[in-house]
PDBQT receptor file of N, H, CA, C and O in Angstrom, charges set to zero:
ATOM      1  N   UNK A   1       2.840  -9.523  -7.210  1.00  0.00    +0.000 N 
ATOM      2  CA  UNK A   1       1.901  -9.558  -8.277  1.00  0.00    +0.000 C 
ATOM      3  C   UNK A   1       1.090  -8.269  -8.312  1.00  0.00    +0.000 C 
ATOM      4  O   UNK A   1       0.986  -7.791  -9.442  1.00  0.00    +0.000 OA
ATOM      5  N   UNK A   2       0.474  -7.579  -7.301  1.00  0.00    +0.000 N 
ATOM      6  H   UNK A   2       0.558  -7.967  -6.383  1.00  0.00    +0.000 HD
ATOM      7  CA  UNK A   2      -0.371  -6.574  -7.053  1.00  0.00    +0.000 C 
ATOM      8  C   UNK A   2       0.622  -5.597  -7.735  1.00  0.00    +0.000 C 
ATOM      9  O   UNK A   2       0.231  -5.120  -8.800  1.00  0.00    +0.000 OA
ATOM     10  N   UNK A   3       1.816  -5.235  -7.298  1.00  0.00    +0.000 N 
ATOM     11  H   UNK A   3       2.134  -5.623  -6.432  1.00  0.00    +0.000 HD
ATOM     12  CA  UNK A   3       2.629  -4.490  -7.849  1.00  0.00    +0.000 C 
ATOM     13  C   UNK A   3       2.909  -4.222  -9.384  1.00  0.00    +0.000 C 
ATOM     14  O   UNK A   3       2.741  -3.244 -10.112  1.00  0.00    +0.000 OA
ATOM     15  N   UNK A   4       3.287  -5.196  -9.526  1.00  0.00    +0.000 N 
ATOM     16  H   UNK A   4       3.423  -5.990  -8.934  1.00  0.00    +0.000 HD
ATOM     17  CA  UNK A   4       3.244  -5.652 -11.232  1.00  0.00    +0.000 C 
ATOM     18  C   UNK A   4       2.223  -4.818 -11.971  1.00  0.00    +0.000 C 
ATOM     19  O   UNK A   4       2.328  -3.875 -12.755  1.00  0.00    +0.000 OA
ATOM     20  N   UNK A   5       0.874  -5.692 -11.297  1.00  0.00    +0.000 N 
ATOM     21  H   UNK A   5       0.789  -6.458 -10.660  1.00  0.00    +0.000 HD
ATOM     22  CA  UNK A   5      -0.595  -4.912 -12.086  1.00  0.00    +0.000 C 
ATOM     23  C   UNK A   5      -0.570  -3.148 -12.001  1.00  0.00    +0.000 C 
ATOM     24  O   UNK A   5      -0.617  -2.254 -12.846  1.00  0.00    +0.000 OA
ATOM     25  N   UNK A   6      -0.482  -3.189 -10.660  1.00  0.00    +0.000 N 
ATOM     26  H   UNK A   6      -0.444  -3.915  -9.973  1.00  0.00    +0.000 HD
ATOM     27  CA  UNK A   6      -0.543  -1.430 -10.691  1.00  0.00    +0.000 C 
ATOM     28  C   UNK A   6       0.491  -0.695 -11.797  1.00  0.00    +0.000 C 
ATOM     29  O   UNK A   6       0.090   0.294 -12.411  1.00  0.00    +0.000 OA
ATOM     30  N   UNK A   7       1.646  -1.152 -11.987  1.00  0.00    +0.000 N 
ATOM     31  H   UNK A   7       1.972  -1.956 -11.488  1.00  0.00    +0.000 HD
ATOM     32  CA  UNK A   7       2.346  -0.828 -13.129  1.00  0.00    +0.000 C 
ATOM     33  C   UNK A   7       1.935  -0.995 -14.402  1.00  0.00    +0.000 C 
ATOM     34  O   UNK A   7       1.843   0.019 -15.094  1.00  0.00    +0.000 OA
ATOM     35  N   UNK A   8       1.606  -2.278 -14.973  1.00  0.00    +0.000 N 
ATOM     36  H   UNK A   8       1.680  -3.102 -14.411  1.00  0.00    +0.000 HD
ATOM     37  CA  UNK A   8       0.832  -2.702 -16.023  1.00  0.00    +0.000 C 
ATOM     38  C   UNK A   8      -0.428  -2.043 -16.371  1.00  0.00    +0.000 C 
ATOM     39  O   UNK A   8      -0.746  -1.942 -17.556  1.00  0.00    +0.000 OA
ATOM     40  N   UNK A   9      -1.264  -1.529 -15.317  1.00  0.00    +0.000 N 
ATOM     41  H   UNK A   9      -1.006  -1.612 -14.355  1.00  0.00    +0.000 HD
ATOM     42  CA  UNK A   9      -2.267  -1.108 -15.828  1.00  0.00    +0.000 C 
ATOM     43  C   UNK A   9      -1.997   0.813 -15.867  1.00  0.00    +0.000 C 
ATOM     44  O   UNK A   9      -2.764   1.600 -16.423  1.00  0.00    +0.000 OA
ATOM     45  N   UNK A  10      -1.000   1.105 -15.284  1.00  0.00    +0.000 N 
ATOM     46  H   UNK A  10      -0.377   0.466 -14.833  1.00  0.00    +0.000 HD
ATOM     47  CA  UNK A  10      -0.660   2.483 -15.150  1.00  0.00    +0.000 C 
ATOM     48  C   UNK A  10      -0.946   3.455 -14.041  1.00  0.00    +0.000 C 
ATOM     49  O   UNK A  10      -0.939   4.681 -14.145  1.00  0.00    +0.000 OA
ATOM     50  N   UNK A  11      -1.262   2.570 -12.698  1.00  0.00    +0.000 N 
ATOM     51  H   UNK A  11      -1.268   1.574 -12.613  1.00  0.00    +0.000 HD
ATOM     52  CA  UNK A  11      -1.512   3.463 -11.432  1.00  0.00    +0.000 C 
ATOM     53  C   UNK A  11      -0.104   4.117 -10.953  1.00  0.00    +0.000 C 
ATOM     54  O   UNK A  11       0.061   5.149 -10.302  1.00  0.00    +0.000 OA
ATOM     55  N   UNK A  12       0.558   3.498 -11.305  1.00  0.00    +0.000 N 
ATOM     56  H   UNK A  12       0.424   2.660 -11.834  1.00  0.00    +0.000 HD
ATOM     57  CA  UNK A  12       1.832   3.314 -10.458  1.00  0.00    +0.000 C 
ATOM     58  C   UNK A  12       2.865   3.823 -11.896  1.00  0.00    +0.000 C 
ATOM     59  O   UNK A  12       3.496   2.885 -12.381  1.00  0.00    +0.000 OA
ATOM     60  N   UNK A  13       3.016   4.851 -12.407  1.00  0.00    +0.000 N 
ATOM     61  H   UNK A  13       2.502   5.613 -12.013  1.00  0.00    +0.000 HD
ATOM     62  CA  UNK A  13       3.988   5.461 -13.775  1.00  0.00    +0.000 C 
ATOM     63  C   UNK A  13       4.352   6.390 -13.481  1.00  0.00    +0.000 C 
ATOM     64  O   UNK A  13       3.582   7.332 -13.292  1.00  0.00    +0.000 OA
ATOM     65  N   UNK A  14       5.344   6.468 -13.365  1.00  0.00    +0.000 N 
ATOM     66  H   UNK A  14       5.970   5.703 -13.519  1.00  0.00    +0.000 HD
ATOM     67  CA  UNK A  14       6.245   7.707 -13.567  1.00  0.00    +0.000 C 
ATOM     68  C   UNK A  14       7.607   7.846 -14.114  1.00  0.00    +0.000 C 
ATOM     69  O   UNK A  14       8.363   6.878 -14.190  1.00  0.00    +0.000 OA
ATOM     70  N   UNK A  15       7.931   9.028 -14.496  1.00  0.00    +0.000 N 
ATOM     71  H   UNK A  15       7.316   9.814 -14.434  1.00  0.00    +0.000 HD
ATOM     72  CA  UNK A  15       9.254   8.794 -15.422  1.00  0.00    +0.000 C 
ATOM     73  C   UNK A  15      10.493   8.646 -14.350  1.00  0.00    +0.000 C 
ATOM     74  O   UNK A  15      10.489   9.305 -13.311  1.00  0.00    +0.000 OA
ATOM     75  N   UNK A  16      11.418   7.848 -14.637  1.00  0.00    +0.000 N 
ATOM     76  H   UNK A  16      11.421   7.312 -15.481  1.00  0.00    +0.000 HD
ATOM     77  CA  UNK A  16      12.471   7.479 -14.145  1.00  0.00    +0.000 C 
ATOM     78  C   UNK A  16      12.657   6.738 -13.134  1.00  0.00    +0.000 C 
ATOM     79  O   UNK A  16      11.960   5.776 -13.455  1.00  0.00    +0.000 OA
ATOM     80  N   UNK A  17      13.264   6.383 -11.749  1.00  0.00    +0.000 N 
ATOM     81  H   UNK A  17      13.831   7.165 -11.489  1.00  0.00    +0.000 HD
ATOM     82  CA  UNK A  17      13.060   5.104 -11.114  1.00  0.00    +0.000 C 
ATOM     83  C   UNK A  17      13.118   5.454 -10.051  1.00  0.00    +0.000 C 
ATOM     84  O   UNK A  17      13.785   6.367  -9.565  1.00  0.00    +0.000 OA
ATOM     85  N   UNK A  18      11.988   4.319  -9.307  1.00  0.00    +0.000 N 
ATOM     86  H   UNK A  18      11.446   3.577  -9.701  1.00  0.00    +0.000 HD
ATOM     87  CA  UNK A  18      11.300   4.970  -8.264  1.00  0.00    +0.000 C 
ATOM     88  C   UNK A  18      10.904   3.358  -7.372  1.00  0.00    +0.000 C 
ATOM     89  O   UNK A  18      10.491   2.264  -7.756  1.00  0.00    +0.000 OA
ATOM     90  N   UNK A  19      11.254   3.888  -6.145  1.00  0.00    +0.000 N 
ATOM     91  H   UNK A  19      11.590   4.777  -5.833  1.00  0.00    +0.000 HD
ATOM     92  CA  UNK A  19      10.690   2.691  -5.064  1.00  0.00    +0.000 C 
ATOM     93  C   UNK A  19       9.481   2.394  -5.112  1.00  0.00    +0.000 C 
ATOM     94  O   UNK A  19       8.864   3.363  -5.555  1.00  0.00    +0.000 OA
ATOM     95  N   UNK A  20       8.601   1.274  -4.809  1.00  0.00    +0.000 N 
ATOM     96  H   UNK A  20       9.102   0.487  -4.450  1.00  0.00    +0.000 HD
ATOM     97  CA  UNK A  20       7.715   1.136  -5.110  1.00  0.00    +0.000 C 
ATOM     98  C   UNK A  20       6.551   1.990  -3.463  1.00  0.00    +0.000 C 
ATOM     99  O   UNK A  20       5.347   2.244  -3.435  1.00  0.00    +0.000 OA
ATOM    100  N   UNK A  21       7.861   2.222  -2.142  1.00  0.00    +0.000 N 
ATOM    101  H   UNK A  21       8.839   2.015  -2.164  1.00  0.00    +0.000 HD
ATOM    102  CA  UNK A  21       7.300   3.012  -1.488  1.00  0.00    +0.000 C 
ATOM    103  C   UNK A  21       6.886   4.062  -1.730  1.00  0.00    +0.000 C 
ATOM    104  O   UNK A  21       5.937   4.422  -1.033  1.00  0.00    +0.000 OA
ATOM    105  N   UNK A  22       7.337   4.921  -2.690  1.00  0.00    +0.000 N 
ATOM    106  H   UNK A  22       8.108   4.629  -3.256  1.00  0.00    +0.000 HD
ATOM    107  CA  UNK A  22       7.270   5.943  -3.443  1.00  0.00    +0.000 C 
ATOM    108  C   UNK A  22       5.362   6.350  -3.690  1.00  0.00    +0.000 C 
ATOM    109  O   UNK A  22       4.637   7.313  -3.443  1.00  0.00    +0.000 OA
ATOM    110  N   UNK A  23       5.214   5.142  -4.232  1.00  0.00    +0.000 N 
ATOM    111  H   UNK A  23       5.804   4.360  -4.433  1.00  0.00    +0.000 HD
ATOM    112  CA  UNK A  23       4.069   5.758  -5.157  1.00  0.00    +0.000 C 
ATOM    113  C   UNK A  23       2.377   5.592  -4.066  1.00  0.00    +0.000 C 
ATOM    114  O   UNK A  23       2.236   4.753  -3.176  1.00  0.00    +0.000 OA
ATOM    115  N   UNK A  24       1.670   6.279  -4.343  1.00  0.00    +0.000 N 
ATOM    116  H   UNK A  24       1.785   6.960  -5.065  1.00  0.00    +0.000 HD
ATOM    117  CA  UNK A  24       0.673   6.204  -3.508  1.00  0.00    +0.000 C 
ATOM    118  C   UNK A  24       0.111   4.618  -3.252  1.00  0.00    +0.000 C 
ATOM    119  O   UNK A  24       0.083   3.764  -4.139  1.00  0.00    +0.000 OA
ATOM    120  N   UNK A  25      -0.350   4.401  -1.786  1.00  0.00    +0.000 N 
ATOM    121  H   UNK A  25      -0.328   5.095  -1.066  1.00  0.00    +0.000 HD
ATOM    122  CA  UNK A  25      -0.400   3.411  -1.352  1.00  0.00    +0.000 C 
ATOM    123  C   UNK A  25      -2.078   2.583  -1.531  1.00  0.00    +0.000 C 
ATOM    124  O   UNK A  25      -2.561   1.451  -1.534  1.00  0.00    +0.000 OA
ATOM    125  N   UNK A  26      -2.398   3.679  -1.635  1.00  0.00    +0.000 N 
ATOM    126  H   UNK A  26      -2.005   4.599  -1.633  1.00  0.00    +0.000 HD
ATOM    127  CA  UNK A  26      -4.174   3.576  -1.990  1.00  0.00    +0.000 C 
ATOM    128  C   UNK A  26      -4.353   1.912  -2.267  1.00  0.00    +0.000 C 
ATOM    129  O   UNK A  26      -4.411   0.904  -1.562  1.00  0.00    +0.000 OA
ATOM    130  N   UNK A  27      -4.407   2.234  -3.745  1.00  0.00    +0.000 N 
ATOM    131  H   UNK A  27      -4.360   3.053  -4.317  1.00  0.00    +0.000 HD
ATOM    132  CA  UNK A  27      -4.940   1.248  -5.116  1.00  0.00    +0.000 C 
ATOM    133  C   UNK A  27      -4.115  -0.072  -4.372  1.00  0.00    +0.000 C 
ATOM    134  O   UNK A  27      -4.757  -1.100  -4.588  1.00  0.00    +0.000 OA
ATOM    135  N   UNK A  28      -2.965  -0.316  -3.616  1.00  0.00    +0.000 N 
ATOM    136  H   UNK A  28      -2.444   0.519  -3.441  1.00  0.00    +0.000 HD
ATOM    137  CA  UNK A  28      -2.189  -1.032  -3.467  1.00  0.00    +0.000 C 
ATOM    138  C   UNK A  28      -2.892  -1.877  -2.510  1.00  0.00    +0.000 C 
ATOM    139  O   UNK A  28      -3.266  -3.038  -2.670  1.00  0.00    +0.000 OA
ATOM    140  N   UNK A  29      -3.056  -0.877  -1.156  1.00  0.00    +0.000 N 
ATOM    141  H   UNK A  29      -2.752   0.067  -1.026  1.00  0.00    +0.000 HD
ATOM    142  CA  UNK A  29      -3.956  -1.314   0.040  1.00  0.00    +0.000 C 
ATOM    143  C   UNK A  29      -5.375  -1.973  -0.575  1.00  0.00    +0.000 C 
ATOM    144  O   UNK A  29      -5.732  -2.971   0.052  1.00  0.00    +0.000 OA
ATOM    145  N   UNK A  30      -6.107  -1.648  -1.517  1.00  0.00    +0.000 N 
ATOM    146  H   UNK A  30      -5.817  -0.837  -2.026  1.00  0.00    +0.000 HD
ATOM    147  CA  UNK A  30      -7.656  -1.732  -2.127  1.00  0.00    +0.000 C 
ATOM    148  C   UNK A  30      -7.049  -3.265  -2.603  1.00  0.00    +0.000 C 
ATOM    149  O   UNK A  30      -7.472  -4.164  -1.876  1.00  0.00    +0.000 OA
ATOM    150  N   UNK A  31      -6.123  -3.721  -3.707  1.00  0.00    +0.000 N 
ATOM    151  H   UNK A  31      -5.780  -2.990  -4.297  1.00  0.00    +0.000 HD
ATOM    152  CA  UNK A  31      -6.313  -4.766  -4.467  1.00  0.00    +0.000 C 
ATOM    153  C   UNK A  31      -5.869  -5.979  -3.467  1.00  0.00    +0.000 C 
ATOM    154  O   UNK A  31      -5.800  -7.176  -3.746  1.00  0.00    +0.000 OA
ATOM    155  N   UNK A  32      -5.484  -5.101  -1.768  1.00  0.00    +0.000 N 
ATOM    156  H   UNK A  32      -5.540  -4.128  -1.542  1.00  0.00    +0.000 HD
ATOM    157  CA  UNK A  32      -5.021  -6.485  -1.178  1.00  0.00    +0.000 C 
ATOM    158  C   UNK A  32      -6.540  -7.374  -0.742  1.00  0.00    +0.000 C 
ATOM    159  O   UNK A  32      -6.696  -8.591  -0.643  1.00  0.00    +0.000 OA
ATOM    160  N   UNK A  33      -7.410  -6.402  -0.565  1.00  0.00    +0.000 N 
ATOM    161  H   UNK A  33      -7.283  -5.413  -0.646  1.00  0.00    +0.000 HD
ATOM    162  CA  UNK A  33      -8.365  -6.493  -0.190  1.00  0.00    +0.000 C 
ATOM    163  C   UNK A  33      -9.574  -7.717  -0.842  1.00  0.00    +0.000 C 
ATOM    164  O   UNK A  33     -10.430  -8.439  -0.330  1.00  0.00    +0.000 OA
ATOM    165  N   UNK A  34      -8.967  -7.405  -2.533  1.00  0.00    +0.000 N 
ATOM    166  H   UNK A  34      -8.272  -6.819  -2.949  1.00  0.00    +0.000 HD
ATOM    167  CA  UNK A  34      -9.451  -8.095  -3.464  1.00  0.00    +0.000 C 
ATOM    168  C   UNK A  34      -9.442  -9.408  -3.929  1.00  0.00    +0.000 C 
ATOM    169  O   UNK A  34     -10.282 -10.203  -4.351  1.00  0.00    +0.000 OA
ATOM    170  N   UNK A  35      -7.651  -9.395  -3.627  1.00  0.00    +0.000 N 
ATOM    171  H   UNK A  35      -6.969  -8.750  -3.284  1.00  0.00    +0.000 HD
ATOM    172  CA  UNK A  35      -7.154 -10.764  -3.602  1.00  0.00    +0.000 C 
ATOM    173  C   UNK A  35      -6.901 -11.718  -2.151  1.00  0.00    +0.000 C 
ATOM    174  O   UNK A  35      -5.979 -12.484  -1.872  1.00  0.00    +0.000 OA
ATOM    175  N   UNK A  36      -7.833 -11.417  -1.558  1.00  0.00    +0.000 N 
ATOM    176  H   UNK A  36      -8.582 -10.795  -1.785  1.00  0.00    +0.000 HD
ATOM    177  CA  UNK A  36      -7.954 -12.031  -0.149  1.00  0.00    +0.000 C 
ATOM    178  C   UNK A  36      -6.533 -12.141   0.927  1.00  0.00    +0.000 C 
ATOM    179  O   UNK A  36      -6.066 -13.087   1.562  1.00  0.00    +0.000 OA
ATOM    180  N   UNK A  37      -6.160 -10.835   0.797  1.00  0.00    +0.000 N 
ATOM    181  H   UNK A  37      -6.539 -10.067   0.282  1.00  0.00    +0.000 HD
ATOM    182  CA  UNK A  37      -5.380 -10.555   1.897  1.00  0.00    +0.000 C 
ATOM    183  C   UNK A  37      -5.911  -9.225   2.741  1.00  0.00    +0.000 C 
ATOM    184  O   UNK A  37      -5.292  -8.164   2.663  1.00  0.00    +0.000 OA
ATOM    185  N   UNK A  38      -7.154  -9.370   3.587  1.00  0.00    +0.000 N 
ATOM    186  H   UNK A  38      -7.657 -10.231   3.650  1.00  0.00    +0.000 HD
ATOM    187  CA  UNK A  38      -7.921  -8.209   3.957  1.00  0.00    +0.000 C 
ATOM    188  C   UNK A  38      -6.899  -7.719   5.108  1.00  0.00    +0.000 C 
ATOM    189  O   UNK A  38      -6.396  -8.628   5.769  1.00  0.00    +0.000 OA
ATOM    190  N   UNK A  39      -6.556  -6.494   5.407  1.00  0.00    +0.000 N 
ATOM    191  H   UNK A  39      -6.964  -5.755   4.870  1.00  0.00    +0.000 HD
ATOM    192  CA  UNK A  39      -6.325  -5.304   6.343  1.00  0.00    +0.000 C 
ATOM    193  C   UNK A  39      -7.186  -4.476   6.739  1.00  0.00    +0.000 C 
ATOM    194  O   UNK A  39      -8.222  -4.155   6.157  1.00  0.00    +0.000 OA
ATOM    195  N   UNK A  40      -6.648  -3.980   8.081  1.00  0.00    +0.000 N 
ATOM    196  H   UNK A  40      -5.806  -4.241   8.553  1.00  0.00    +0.000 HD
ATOM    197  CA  UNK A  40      -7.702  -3.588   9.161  1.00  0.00    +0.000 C 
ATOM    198  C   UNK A  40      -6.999  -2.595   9.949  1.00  0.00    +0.000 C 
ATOM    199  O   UNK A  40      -6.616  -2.984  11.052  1.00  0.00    +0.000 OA
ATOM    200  N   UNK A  41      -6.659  -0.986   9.510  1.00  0.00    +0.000 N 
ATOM    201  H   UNK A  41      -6.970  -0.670   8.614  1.00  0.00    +0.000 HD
ATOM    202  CA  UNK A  41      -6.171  -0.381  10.874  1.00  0.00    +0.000 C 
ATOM    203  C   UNK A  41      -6.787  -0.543  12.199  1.00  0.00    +0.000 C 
ATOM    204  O   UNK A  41      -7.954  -0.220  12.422  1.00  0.00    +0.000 OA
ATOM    205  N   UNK A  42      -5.902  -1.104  13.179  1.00  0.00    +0.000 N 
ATOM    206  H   UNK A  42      -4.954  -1.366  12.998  1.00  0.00    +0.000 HD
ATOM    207  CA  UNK A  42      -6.579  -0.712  14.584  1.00  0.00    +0.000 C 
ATOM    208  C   UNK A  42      -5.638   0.314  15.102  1.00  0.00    +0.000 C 
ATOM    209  O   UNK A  42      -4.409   0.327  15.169  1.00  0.00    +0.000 OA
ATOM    210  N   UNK A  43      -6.449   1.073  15.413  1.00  0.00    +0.000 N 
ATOM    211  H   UNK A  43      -7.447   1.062  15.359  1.00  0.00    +0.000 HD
ATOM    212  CA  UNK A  43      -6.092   2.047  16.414  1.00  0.00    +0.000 C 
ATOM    213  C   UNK A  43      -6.176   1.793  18.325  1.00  0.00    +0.000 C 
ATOM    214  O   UNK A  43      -7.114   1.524  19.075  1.00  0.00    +0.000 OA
ATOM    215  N   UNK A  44      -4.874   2.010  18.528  1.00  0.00    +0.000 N 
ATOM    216  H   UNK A  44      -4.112   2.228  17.918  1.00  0.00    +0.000 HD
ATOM    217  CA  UNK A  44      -4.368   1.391  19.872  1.00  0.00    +0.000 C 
ATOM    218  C   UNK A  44      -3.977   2.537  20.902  1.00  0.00    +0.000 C 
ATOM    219  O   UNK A  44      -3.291   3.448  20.439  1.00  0.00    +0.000 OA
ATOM    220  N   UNK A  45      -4.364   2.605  22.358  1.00  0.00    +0.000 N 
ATOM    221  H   UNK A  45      -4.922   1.865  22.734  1.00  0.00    +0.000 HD
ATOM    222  CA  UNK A  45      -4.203   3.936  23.035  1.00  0.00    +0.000 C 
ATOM    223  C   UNK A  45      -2.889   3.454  23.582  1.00  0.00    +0.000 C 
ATOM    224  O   UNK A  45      -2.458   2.346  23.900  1.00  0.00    +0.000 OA
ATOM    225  N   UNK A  46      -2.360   4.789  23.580  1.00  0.00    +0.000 N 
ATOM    226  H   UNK A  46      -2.711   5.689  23.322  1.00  0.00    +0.000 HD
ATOM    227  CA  UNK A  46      -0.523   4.613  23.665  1.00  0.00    +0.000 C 
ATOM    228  C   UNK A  46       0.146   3.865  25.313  1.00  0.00    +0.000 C 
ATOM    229  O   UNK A  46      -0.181   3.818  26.498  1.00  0.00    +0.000 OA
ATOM    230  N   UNK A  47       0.534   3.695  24.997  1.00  0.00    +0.000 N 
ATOM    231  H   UNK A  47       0.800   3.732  24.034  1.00  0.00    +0.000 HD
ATOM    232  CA  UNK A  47       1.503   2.761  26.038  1.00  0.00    +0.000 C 
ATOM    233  C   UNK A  47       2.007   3.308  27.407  1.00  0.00    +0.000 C 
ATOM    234  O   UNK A  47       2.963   4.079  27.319  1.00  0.00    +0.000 OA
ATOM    235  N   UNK A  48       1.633   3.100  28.399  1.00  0.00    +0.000 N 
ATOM    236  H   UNK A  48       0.857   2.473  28.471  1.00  0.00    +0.000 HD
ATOM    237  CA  UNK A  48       2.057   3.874  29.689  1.00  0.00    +0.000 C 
ATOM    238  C   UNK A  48       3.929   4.538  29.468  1.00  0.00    +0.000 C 
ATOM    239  O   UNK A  48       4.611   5.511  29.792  1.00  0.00    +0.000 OA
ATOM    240  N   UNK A  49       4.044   3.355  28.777  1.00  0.00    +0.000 N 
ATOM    241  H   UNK A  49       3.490   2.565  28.514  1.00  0.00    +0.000 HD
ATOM    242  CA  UNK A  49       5.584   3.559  28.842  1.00  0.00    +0.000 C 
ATOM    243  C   UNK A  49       6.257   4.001  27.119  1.00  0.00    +0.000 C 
ATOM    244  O   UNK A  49       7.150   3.685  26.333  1.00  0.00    +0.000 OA
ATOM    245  N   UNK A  50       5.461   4.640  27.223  1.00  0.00    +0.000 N 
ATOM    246  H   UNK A  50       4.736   4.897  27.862  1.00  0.00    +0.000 HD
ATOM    247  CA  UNK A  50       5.888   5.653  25.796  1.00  0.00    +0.000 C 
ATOM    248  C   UNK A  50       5.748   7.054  26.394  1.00  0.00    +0.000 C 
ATOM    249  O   UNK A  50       5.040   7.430  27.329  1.00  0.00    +0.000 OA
ATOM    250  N   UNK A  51       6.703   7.813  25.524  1.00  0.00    +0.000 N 
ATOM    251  H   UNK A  51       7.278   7.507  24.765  1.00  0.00    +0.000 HD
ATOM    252  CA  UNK A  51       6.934   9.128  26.159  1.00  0.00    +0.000 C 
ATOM    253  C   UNK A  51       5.904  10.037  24.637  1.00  0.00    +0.000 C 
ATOM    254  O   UNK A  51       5.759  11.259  24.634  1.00  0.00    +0.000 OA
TER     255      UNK A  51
């Protein structure tokens, strides 16, 4: 649905066809916010066992 709107209202236009990864994530991340699906980067210190 969020998707849809961003198209419908014209955040998300461009000519010819395009993933919806494509287009900036902004407005996308903001309306999850709106419609009560809140996100939260956490930032995590790396893993002993990561190089």
């Amino acid at each position: 649905m969020i998707g849809a709107a961003l198209m419908l209202n014209g955040t998300w236009k461009e000519a010819g066809v395009w993933n919806m990864e494509q287009f900036d994530p902004d407005p996308f991340m903001d309306m999850l916010n709106e419609h009560g699906l809140p996100w939260h980067v956490l930032e995590c210190e790396a893993s002993p066992f990561t190089k």
